[in-house]
N, C-alpha and C positions, 0 to 999 in steps of 0.2 A: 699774337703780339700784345693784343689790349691785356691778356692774363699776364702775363710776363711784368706789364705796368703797376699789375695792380699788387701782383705778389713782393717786386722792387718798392712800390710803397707801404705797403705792411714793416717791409725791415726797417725804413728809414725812420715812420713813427714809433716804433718800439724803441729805437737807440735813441730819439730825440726824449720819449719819457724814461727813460733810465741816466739819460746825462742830465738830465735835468730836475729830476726830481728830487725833494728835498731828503736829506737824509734820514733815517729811519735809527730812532735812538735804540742799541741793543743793551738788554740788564743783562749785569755781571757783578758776582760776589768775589770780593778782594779776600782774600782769609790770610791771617794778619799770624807772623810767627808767634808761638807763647812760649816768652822766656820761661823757666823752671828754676827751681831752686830745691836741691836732690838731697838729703841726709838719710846717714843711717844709724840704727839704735842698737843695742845688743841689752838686751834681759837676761839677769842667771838668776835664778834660784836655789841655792844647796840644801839637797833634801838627806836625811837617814831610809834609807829603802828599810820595805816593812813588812816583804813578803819575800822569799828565796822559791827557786825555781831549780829542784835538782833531778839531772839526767844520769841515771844509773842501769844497769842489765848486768845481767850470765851470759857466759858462754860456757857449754855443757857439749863434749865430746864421748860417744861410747861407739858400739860395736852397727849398734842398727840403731835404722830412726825412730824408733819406735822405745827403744830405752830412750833414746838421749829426749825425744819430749818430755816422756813420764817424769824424767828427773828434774828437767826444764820447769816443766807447770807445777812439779812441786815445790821448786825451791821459788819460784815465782809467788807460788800462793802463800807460800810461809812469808815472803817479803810484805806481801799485802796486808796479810793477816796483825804480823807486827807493827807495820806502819798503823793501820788504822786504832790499833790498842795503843799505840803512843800518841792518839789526837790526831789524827791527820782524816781529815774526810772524805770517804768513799768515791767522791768529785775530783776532788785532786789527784787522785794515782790515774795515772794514764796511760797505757801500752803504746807506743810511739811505733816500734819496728820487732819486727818476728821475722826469723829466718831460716831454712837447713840448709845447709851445703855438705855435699859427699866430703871425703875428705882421703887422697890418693897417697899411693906409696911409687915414688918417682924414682927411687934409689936400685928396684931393679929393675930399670927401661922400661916399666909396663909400666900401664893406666889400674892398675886394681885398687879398687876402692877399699881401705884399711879403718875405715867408720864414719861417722856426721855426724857435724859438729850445727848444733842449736842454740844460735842466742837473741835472745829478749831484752828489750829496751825497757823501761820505766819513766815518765817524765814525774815526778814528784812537787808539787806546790806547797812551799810551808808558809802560813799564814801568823804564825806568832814565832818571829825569830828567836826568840827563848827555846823552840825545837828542834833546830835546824842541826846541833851537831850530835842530838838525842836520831834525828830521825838517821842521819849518815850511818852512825853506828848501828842502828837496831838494821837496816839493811846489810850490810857490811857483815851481821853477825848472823843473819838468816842465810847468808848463802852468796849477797850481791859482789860479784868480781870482777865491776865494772864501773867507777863515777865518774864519769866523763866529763861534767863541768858541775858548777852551782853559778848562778846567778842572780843576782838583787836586784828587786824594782820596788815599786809602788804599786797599790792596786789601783781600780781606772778610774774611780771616780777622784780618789788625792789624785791622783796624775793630772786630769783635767782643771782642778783648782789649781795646782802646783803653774799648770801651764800658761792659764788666765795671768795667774803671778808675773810670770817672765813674760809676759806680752807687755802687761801696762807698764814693767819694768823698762822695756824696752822703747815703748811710745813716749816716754816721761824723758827717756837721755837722748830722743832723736828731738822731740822741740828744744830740749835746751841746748844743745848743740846746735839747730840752725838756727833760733836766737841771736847766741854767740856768735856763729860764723858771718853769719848775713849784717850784724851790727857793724864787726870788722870789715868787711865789704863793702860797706856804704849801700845796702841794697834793703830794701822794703819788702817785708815779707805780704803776702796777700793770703789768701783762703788753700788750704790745703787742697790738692783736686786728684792725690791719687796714694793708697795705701798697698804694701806688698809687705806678706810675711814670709818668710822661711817657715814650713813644719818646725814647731816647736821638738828638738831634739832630747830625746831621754835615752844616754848609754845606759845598757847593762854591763855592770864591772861581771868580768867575767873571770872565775876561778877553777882553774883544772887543779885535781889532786891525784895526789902520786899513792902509792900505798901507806908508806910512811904516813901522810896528812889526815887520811883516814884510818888511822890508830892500829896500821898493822906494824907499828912498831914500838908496840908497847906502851903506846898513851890513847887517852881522848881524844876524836877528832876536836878541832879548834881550830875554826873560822870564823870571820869578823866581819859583817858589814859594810863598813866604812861609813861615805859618803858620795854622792854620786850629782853630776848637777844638773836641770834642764834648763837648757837657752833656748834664748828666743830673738827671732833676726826681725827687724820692723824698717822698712825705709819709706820715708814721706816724702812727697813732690810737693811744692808749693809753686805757688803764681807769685812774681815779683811785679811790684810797683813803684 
């Protein structure tokens, strides 16, 4: 019974110091919303591209596989041969894709292989567009019966200047724009606190030719550059005050 008392008294002075004791001050951080103030820029730059990138190959059909290489890697080598005698550097010709495939006769119900057929890709890089419809023909005339595209760029390091270009370009019409906007707005611009770009975009104008275009119709090829432009996307956050 006396344990009984004592343990009933234990509960009653814990609940007397809990209802009575004074409060215990707890920290806490308030975090407070942060307006934004959001624009975005666009940068272009138009540049004349200043290097061509042309994809050409054979296709070379005979009896056995073993002709249709030999005549393959010859007419290949002759392509090479004359590329590089018109200025093009032994860096720049590329083999991209090599291939045999049988090649059947389906017309009388059977599978019988009737020869193979072998073609060869070439990626081509002309570095002085002065050469570009010198190199099409001198392939064209060694054997090539295949130009599957040409396309225009820059090389990497103009590219990378070109690109700087269209960023500042673009960071230069996103402050004046929120400038502008924020003045109309009655709103206070503060410290910029956050930058995002777009990959600065560089199309390749991309030009497929026909036979005709590559002078199997009795002229020069004659292709043209252009103009091509890299953008650039920049959007700034600012703090308003």
């Amino acid at each position: 019974m006396k344990g009984l008392i004592n343990i009933f008294s234990i509960f009653i002075l814990a609940y007397l110091l809990l209802r009575f004791a004074p409060a215990i001050p707890i920290s806490s951080t308030v975090t407070q919303k942060q307006d934004l103030f959001t624009v975005t820029g666009t940068g272009k730059v138009t540049v004349i591209p200043d290097t061509a990138i042309i994809s050409l190959g054979i296709t070379v059909s005979r009896p056995t596989v073993k002709a249709a290489q030999t005549e393959a890697n010859t007419i290949i080598n002759r392509i090479t041969s004359s590329l590089k005698s018109a200025g093009i550097a032994e860096k720049d010709i590329k083999t991209d894709q090599y291939s045999i495939y049988p090649q059947y006769d389906y017309q009388s119900g059977t599978n019988r292989i009737t020869g193979y057929q072998v073609s060869t890709s070439l990626t081509v890089t002309v570095r002085n567009l002065e050469k570009i419809n010198e190199a099409i023909d001198t392939a064209t005339a060694q054997g090539a019966n295949t130009i599957s595209s040409v396309q225009f760029t820059v090389d990497e390091t103009r590219q990378k200047e070109l690109s700087q270009q269209a960023r500042q370009e673009a960071v230069k019409e996103a402050k004046i724009k929120a400038e502008s906007l924020s003045r109309s707005a009655g709103l206070t611009l503060g410290r910029i606190v956050n930058v995002q770009e777009s990959e600065p975009s560089f199309p390749r104008p991309y030009l497929a030719l026909s036979e005709k275009a590559i002078g199997r119709g009795g002229g020069d090829t004659q292709v043209e550059p252009g103009s091509t432009d890299i953008t650039s996307v920049v959007t700034l956050s600012y703090e308003t005050r």
